[in-house]
PAFI-297812 format. One line per field, with one value per residue (C-alpha): residue number from 1; residue in one letter; x, y, z. Coordinates in steps of 0.1 Angstrom, whole numbers, plus 5000, padded with zeros to 4 digits. Layout:
<rs>
n = NUM/...
res = a/...
x = X/...
y = Y/...
z = Z/...
</rs>
This chain:
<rs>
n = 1/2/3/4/5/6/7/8/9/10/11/12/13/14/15/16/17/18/19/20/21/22/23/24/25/26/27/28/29/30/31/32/33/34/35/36/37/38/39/40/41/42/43/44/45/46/47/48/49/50/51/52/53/54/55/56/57/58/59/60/61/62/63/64/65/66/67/68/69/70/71/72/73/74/75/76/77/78/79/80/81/82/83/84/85/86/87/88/89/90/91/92/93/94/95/96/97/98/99/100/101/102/103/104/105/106/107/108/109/110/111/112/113/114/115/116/117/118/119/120/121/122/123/124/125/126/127/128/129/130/131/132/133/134/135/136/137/138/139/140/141/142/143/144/145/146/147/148/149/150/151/152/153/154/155/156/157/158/159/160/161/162/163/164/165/166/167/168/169/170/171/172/173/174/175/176/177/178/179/180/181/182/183/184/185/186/187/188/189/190/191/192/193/194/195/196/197/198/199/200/201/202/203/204/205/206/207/208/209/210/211/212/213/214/215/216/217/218/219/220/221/222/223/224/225/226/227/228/229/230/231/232/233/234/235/236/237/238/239/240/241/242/243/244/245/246/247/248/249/250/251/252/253/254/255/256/257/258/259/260/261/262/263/264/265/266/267/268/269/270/271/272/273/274/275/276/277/278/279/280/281/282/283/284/285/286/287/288/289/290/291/292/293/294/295/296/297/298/299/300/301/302/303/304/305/306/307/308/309/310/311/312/313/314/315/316/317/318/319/320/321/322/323/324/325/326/327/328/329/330/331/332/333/334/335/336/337/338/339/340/341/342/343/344/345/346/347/348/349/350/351/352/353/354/355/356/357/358/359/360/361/362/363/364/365/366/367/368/369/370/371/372/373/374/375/376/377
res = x/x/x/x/x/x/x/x/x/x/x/x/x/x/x/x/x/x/x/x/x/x/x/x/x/x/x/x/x/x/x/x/x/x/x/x/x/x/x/x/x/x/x/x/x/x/x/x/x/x/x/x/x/x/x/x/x/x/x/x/x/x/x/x/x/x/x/x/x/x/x/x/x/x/x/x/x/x/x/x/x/x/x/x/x/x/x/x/x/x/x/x/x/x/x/x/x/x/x/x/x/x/x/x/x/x/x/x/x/x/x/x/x/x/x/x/x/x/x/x/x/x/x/x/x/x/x/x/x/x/x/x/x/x/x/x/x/x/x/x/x/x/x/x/x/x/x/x/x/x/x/x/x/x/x/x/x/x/x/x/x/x/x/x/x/x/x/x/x/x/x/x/x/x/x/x/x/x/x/x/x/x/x/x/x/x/x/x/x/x/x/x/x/x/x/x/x/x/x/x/x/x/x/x/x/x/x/x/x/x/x/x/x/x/x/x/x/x/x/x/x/x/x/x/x/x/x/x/x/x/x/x/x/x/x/x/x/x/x/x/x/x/x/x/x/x/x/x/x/x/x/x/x/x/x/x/x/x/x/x/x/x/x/x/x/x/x/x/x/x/x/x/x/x/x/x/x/x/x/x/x/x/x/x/x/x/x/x/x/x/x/x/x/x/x/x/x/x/x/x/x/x/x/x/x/x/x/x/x/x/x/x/x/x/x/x/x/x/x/x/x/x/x/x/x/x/x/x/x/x/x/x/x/x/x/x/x/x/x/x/x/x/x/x/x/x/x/x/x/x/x/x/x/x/x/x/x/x/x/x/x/x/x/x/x/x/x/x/x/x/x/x/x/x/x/x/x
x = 5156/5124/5105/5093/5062/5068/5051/5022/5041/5067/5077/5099/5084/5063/5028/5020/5005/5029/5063/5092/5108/5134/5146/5152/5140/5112/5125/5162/5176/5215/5224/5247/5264/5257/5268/5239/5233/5203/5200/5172/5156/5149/5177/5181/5212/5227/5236/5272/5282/5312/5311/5323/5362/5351/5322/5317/5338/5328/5347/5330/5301/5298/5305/5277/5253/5264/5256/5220/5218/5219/5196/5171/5156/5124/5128/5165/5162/5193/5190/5212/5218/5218/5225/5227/5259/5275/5287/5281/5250/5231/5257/5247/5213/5219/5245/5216/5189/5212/5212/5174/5170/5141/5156/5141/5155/5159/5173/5170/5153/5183/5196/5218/5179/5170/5205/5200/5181/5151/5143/5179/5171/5140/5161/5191/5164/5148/5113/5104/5115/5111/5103/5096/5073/5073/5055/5024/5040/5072/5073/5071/5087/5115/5121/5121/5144/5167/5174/5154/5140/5134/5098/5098/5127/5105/5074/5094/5109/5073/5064/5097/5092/5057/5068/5093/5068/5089/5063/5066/5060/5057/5067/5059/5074/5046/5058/5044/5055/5033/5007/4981/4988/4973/4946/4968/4993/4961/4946/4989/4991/4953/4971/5002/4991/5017/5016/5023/5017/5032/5032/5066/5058/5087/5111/5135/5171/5197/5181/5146/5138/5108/5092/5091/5066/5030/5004/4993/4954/4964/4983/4950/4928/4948/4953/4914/4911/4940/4925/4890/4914/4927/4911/4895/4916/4939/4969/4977/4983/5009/5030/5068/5076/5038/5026/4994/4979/4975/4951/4931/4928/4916/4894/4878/4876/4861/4887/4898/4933/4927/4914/4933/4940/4926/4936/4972/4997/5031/5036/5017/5037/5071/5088/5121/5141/5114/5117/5135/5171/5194/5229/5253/5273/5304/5288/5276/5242/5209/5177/5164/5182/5163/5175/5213/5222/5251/5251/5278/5297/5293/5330/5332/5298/5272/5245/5222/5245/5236/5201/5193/5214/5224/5204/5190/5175/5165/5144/5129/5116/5098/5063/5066/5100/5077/5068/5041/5009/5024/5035/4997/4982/4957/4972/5007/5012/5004/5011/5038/5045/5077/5105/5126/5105/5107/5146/5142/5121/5134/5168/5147/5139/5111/5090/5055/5057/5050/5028/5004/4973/4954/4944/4947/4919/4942/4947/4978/5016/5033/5065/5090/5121/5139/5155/5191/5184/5171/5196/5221/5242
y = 7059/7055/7058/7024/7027/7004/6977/6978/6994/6967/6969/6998/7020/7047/7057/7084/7109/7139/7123/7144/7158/7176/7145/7123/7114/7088/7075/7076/7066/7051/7052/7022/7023/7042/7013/6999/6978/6998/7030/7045/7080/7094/7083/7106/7092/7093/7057/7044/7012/7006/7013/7047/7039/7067/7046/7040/7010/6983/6997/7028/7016/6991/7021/7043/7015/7016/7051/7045/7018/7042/7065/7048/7058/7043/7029/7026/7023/7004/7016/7031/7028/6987/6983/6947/6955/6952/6923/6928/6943/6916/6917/6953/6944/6915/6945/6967/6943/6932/6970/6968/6992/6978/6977/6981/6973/6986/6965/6968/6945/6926/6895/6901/6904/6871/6851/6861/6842/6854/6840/6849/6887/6878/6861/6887/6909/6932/6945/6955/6956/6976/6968/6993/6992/7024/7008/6991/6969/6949/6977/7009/6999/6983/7015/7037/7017/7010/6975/6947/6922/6945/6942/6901/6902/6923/6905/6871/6893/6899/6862/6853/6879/6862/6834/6836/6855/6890/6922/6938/6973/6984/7015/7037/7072/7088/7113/7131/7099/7078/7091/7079/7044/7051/7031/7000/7004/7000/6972/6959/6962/6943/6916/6916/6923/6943/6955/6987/7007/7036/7067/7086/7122/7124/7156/7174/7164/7137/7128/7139/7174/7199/7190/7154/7159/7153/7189/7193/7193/7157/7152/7161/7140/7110/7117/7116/7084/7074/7085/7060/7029/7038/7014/6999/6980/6948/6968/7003/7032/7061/7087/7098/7137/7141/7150/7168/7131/7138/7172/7152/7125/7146/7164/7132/7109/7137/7151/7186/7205/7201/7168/7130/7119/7092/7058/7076/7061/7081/7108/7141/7168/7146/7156/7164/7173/7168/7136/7123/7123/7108/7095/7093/7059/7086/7097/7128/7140/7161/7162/7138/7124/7142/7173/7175/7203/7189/7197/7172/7138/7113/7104/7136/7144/7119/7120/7127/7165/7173/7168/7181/7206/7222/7251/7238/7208/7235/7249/7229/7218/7247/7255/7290/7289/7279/7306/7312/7294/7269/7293/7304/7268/7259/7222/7232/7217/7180/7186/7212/7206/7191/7209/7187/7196/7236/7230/7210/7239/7271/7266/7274/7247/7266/7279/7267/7230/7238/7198/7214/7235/7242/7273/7281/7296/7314/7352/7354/7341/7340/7362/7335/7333/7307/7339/7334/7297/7304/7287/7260/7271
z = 9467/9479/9514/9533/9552/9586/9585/9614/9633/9650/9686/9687/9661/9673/9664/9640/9667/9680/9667/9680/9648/9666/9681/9650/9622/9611/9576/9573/9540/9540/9503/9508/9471/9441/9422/9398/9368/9355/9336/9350/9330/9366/9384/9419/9419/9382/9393/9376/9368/9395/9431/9443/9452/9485/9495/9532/9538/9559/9592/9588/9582/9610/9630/9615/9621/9659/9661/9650/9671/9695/9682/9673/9641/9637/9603/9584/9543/9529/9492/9463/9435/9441/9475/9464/9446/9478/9486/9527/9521/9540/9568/9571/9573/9600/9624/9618/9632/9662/9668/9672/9644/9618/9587/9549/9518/9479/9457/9421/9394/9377/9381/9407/9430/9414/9422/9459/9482/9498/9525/9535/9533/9556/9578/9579/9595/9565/9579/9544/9509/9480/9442/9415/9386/9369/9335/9337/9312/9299/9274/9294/9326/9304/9283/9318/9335/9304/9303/9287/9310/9337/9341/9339/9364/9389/9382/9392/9426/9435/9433/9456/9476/9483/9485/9512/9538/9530/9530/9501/9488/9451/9442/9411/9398/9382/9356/9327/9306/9321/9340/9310/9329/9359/9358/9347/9372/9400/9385/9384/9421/9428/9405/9430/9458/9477/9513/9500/9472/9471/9442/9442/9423/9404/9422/9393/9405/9390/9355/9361/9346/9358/9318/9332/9360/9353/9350/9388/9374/9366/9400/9418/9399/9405/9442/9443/9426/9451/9484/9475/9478/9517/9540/9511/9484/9497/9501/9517/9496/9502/9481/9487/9473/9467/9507/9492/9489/9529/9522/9492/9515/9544/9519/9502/9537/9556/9577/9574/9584/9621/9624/9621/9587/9582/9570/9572/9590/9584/9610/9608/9584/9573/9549/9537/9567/9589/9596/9567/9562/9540/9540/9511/9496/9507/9543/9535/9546/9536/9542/9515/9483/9465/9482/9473/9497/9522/9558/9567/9571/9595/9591/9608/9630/9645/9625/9654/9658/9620/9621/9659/9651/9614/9610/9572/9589/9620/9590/9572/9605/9613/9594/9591/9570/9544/9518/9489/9492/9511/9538/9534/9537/9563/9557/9558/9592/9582/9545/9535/9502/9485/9497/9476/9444/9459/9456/9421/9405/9421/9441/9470/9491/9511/9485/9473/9459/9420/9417/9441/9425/9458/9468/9505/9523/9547/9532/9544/9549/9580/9579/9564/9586/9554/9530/9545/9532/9495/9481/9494/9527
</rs>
């Protein structure tokens, strides 16, 4: 799973200024299977082979997508797993767009992605989809992702993709195992040209452990090296579970923890819970997939009651739940670390984001109001 930036903001998606969190959320992530043909070493989801026989079937979910039609989340991310290993997963996307809900798109690089038609996922309504590269070559990507052939296969979904007028975004997990690729992996995305590039710092949950993400002295170097390409390279640049790109861009471009961000486009301060949620192949929600605390199933609430409402998502909302440096951050507001890493690292999805090595100038915390929530409710 992995965040979609809008595309230009469509009719119908708001602007990044003064987004009501408390209303609903920006990105919201609908993991439609868990089904998948890869074998991914990261893998959020520990993805299996078969679909789940408790998946939302196609009743229920023709009746979850009415109640975001209703809703209204800005963007909806059909992903997995291989959401393509449903065979209605198009249909999905076509209720969805009837809806008026913009709708992106996950699929995985097998040959499932390449036996599908793509100018029939642009036409089915998909706003944008979603390709990861996580190797700068066949070699690497093919040994993360666990299946020969990966890398040609994804190379060949960029070039269809293209071809077929469908914006594309490219999306890389940047771990200790690769990180050394850095530089390759930019000069892969001027080669490809995506509409997107974004960096996903790798979060300790499913098959990802807390030895597998990158030293932060190395996270903040990169981040640096990132923030010279916005507004400047063909393609825009963003990072999912890595929200301290915002403060190093602010830093670099000029800005500072009360002024715009700019070149930034995502609303000010999402993250996990605020303004992300995320919806299981079985129905049952949290604040992000990478956050695997459940504060319930839309077979049984709207989805709209558990995040306006549940008192996890009520604080991970709220800035000064935060604790450690990042409770002491001036950039806290627009930044506030992973809380999804927090959880990964500690149990404790409000305390300081371990990927971060800033030192905040503010001396001290505000009283955190998040111990009742130190571990999952």
């Amino acid at each position: 799973m992995r965040a979609i930036a809008p595309a230009h903001h469509p009719a119908g998606i708001p602007g990044a200024d003064d987004y009501d969190f408390d209303a609903r959320p920006f990105l919201l992530f609908w993991e439609i299977t868990r089904a998948c043909a890869l074998a991914c070493s990261h893998c959020r989801a520990t993805a299996q082979p078969k679909r789940h026989p408790l998946e939302l079937d196609a009743a229920e979910s023709m009746r979850l997508i009415r109640q975001l039609g209703g809703w209204k989340p800005p963007m909806l991310i059909l992903t997995g797993g291989d959401p393509l290993m449903r065979r209605d997963a198009l249909d999905l996307v076509r209720a969805a767009t009837a809806e008026g809900l913009h709708v992106g798109l996950s699929p995985s690089g097998t040959p499932r992605l390449l036996n599908t038609d793509f100018s029939e996922i642009k036409a089915a309504g998909v706003q944008r989809m979603s390709l990861s590269l996580d190797g700068a070559s066949r070699e690497t990507h093919d040994a993360f992702r666990g299946v020969p052939g990966t890398f040609d296969r994804t190379i060949e979904a960029v070039r269809r993709a293209h071809d077929a007028g469908l914006s594309l975004q490219i999306n890389t997990t940047l771990t200790r195992g690769n990180v050394g690729e850095y530089e390759a992996f930019k000069r892969l995305m001027f080669e490809l040209k995506p509409a997107m590039w974004s960096v996903f710092l790798l979060v300790p949950t499913g098959r990802a452990g807390l030895d597998d993400l990158p030293d932060a002295a190395d996270i903040e170097r990169i981040f640096e090296d990132m923030a010279g390409l916005v507004g400047k390279a063909p393609f825009a640049v963003k990072t999912t579970e890595g929200h301290h790109f915002r403060r190093v861009v602010m830093q670099k471009l000029g800005g500072g923890a009360s002024r715009p961000r700019p070149g930034m486009r995502s609303p000010l301060g999402i993250r996990d819970g605020r303004g992300v949620m995320f919806i299981s192949h079985t129905g049952e929600v949290s604040p992000s997939g990478f956050l695997p605390v459940v504060c319930g199933n839309v077979r049984k609430r709207h989805p709209a009651d558990i995040y306006q409402n549940h008192p996890y998502f009520v604080a991970l909302r709220d800035h000064d739940s935060l604790e450690g440096k990042c409770g002491a951050c001036e950039f806290r507001k627009v930044c506030g670390g992973s809380r999804s890493r927090a959880f990964g690292a500690t149990g404790n999805a409000f305390a300081e984001d371990p990927a971060c090595l800033y030192q905040p100038n503010r001396k001290s915390a505000p009283t955190s109001r998040s111990k009742r929530f130190a571990t999952a409710p």
